[in-house]
C-alpha positions as CSV (number, residue, x, y, z in Angstrom):
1,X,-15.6,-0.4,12.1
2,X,-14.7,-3.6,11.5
3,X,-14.2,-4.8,7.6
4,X,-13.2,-8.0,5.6
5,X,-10.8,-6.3,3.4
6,X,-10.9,-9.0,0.8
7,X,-13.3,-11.8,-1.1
8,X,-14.7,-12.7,-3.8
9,X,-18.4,-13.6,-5.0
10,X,-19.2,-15.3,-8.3
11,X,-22.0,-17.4,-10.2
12,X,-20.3,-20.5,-10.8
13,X,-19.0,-21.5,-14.5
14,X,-16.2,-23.8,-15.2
15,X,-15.4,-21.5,-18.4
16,X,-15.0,-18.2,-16.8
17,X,-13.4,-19.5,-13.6
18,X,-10.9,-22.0,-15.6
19,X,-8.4,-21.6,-12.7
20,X,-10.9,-23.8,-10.2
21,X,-9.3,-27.0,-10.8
22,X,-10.4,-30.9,-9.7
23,X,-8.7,-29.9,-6.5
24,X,-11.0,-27.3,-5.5
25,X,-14.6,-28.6,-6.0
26,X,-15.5,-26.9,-2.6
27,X,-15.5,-23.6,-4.6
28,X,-17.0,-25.0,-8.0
29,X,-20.5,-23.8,-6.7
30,X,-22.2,-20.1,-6.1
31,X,-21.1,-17.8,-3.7
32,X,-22.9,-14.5,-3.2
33,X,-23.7,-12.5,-0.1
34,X,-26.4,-14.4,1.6
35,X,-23.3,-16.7,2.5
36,X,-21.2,-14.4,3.7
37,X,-23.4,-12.4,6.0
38,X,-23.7,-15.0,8.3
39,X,-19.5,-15.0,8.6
40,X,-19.2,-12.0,9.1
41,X,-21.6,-11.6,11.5
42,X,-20.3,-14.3,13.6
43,X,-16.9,-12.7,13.3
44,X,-18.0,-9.4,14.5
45,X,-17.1,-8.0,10.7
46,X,-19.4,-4.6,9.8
47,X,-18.7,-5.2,6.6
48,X,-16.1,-6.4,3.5
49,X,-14.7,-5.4,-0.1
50,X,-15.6,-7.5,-2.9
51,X,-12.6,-7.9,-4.9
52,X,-12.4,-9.1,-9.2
53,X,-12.2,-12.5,-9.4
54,X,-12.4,-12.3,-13.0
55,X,-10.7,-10.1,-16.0
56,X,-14.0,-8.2,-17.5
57,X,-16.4,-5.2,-16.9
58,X,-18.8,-7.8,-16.8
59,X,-17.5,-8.6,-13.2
60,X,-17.1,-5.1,-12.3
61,X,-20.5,-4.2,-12.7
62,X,-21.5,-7.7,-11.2
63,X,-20.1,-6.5,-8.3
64,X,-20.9,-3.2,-8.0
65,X,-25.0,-4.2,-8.4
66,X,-24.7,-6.9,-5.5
67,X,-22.8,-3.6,-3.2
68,X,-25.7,-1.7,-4.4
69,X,-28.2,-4.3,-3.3
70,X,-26.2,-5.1,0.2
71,X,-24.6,-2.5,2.3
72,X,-22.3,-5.0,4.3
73,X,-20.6,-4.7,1.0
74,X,-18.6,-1.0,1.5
75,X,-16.0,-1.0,-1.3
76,X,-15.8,-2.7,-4.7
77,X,-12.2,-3.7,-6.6
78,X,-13.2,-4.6,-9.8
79,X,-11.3,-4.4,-13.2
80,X,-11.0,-2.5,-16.5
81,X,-8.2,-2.9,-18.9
82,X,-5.8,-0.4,-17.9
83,X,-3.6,-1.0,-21.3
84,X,-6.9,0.0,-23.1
85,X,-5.9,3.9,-24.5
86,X,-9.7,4.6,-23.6
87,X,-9.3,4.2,-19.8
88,X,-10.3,7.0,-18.7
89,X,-13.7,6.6,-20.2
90,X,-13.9,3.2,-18.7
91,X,-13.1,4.0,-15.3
92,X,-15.1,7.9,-15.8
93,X,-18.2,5.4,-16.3
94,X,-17.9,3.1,-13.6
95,X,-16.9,5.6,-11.0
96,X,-20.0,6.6,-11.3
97,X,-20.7,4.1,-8.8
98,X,-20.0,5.5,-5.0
99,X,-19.1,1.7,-3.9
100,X,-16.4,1.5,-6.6
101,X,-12.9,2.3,-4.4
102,X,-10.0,0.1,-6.2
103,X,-8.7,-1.8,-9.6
104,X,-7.2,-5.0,-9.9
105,X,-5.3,-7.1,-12.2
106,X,-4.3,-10.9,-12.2
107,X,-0.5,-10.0,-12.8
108,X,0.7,-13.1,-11.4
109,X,-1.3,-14.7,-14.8
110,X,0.8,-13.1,-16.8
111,X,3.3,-14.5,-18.6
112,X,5.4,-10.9,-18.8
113,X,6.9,-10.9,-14.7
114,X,7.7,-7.1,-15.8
115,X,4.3,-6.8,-17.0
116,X,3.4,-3.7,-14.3
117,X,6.5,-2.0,-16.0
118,X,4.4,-1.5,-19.8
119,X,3.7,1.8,-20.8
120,X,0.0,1.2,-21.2
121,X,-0.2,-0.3,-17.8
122,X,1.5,2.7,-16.4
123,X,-0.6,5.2,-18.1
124,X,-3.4,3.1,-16.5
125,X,-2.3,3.3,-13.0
126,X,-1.4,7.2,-13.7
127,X,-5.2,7.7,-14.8
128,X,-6.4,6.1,-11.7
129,X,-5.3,9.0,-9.8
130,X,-7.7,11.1,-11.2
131,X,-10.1,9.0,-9.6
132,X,-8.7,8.6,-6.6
133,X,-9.1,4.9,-6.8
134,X,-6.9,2.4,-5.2
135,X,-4.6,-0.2,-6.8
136,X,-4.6,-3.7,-5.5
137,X,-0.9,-5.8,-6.8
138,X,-1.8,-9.6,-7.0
139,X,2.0,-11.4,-7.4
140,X,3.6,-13.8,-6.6
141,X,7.0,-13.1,-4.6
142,X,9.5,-13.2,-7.7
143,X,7.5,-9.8,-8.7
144,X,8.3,-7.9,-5.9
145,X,10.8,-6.1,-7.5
146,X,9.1,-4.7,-10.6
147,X,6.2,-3.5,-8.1
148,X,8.7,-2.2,-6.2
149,X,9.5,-0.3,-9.6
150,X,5.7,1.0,-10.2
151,X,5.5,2.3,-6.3
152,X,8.6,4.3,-6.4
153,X,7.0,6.1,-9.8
154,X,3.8,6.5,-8.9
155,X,4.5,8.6,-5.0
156,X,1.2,9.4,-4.7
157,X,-0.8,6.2,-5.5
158,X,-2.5,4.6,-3.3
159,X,-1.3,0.5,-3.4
160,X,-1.5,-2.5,-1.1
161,X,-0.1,-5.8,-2.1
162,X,-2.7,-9.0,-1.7
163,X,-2.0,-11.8,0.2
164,X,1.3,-10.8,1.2
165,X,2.5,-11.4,-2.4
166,X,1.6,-15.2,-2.0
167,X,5.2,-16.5,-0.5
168,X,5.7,-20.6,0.2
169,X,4.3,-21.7,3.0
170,X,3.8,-25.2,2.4
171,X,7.4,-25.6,1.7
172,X,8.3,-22.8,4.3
173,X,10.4,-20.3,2.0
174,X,10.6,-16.9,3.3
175,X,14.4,-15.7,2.5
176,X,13.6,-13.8,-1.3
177,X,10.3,-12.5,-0.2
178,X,11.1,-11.3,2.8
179,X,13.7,-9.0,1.0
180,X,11.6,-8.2,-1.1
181,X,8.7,-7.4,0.8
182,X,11.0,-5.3,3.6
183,X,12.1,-3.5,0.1
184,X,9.3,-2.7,-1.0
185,X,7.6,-1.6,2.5
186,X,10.0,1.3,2.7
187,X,7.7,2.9,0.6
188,X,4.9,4.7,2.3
189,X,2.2,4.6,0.1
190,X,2.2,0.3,-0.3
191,X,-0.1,-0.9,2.3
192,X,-0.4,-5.4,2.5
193,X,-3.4,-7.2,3.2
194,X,-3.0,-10.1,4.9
195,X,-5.0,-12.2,3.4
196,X,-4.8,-15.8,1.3
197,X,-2.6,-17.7,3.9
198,X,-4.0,-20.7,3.8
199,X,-4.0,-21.2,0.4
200,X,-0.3,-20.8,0.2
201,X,0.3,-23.4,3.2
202,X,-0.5,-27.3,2.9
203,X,-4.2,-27.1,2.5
204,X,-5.1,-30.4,4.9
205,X,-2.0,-30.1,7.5
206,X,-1.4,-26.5,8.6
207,X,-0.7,-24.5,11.6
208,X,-0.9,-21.3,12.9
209,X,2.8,-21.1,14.0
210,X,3.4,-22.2,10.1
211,X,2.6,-18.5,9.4
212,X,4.0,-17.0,12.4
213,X,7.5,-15.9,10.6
214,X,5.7,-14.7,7.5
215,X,3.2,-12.2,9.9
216,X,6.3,-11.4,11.6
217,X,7.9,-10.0,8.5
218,X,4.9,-8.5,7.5
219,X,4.0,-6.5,10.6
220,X,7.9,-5.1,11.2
221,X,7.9,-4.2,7.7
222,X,4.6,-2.1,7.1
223,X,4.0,-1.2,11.1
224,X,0.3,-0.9,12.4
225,X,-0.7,1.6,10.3
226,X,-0.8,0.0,6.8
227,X,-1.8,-3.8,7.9
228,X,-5.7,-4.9,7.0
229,X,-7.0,-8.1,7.4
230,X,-8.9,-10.2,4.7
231,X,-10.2,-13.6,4.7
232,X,-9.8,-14.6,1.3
233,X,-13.7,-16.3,1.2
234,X,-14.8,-18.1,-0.7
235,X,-11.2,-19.5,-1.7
236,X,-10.2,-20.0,1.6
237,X,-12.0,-22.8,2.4
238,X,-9.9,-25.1,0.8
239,X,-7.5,-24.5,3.5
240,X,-10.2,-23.7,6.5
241,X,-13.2,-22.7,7.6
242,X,-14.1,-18.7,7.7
243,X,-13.1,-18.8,11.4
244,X,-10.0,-20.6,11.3
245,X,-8.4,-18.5,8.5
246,X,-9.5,-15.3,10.3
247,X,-8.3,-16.3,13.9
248,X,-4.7,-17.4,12.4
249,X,-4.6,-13.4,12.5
250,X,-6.6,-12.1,15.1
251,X,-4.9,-14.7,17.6
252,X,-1.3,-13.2,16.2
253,X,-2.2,-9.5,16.6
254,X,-3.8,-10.3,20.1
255,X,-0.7,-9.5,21.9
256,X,-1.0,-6.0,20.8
257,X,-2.8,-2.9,21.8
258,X,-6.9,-2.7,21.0
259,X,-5.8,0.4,19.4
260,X,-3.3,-1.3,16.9
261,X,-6.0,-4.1,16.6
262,X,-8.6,-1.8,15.8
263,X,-6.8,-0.3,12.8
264,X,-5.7,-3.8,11.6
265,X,-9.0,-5.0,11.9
266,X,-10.8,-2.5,10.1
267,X,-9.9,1.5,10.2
268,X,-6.7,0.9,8.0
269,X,-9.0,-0.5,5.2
270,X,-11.6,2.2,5.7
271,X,-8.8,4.9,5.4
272,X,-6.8,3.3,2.6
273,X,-10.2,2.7,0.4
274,X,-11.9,6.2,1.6
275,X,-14.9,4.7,2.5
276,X,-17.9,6.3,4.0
């Protein structure tokens, strides 16, 4: 099995998606499945999860009608409050859903950088367990350490980190993340996605050997076994084409065995999210 282990669909507003800026007027349009299929398809992808692009139940059940409408669509990350002191109830009603399999929140949006270290949020994150949901850590690389913090407490939480915690590409910075991410990697139950490169490079004048360090980190950190691919769409294609921000990794990992590939380019996401 092969699975896109991360994108995102949404209906278009400029309200709820305030974060699409005048640079990005490729993505200030719909995106829903009918225009990924054909991707993934041509990319030999069985299926994807559809991750939260936005911070409501609203989105969450969004997504979890569009998995229940397409089966391409395996595993849904959407998002409840977990500061809300009624999260169980939230996350007992939408894990009535089979497709739901992780939580996200935008923590790099907050303005707190030790925002995962709250009480609330860690109740949250203690209350997924009794879901056995996953928890996916959107940051940026000056909060590896306080997710380093929430890992070590919660042993037997499922994590991975999104888009290798975002480091500089376009300015080709890899010195603080990388100890942070090699940190943080010594902990068995954090997997990393790699995922949103492009998006961290320049957007017009990029490489594949401008990531090559970065992967390099990433894969002696975390090992074969808790790598998964993701192509970021639709927000990718400011920096590329579905393809192109796919091959940067499938090119990189070619060099291993099919094995390793195989686990990097799908089983690792299947067993991380329990999918069916």
């Amino acid at each position: 099995m092969r699975i896109d282990a991360h994108q995102h669909f949404w209906h278009y507003d400029p309200i709820e998606y305030d974060w699409i800026d005048d640079n990005m007027d490729i993505l200030k349009q719909d995106y829903l499945p009918p225009q990924l299929e054909p991707n993934l398809i041509k990319n030999k992808f069985d299926g994807c999860i559809a991750v939260q692009a936005r911070q409501s139940e609203g989105e969450t059940e969004f997504l979890l009608e569009l998995a229940t409408q397409n089966n391409f669509i395996n595993g849904v990350v959407g998002w409840v409050n977990l500061c809300d002191p009624h999260v169980i109830d939230r996350l007992a009603h939408f894990s009535n859903s089979k497709k739901l399999c992780g939580i996200r929140h935008i923590v790099q949006a907050e303005e707190d950088d030790n925002f995962m270290l709250r009480d609330d949020f860690q109740n949250g994150i203690r209350v997924l367990g009794q879901f056995d949901l996953a928890y996916d850590i959107l940051i940026f690389p000056k909060h590896l350490s306080p997710a380093y913090e929430l890992v070590k407490q919660f042993p037997n939480q499922r994590f991975v980190i999104d888009h290798i915690a975002k480091p500089q590409i376009k300015d080709q910075k890899i010195n603080d993340w990388q100890k942070g991410i090699e940190r943080i990697a010594q902990l068995p139950n954090v997997y990393c996605k790699v995922s949103g490169l492009v998006t961290e490079a320049d957007w017009n004048d990029w490489e594949s050997e401008d990531f090559t360090a970065y992967l390099d980190v990433v894969f002696s950190a975390f090992g074969m076994d808790r790598v998964m691919i993701g192509s970021d769409w639709p927000v990718c294609l400011l920096g590329g084409s579905y393809g192109e921000v796919i091959g940067i990794v499938t090119n990189y990992i070619s060099k291993y065995s099919i094995e390793d590939r195989n686990k990097v380019l799908g089983l690792n996401a299947a067993n991380f999210y329990q999918l069916n």
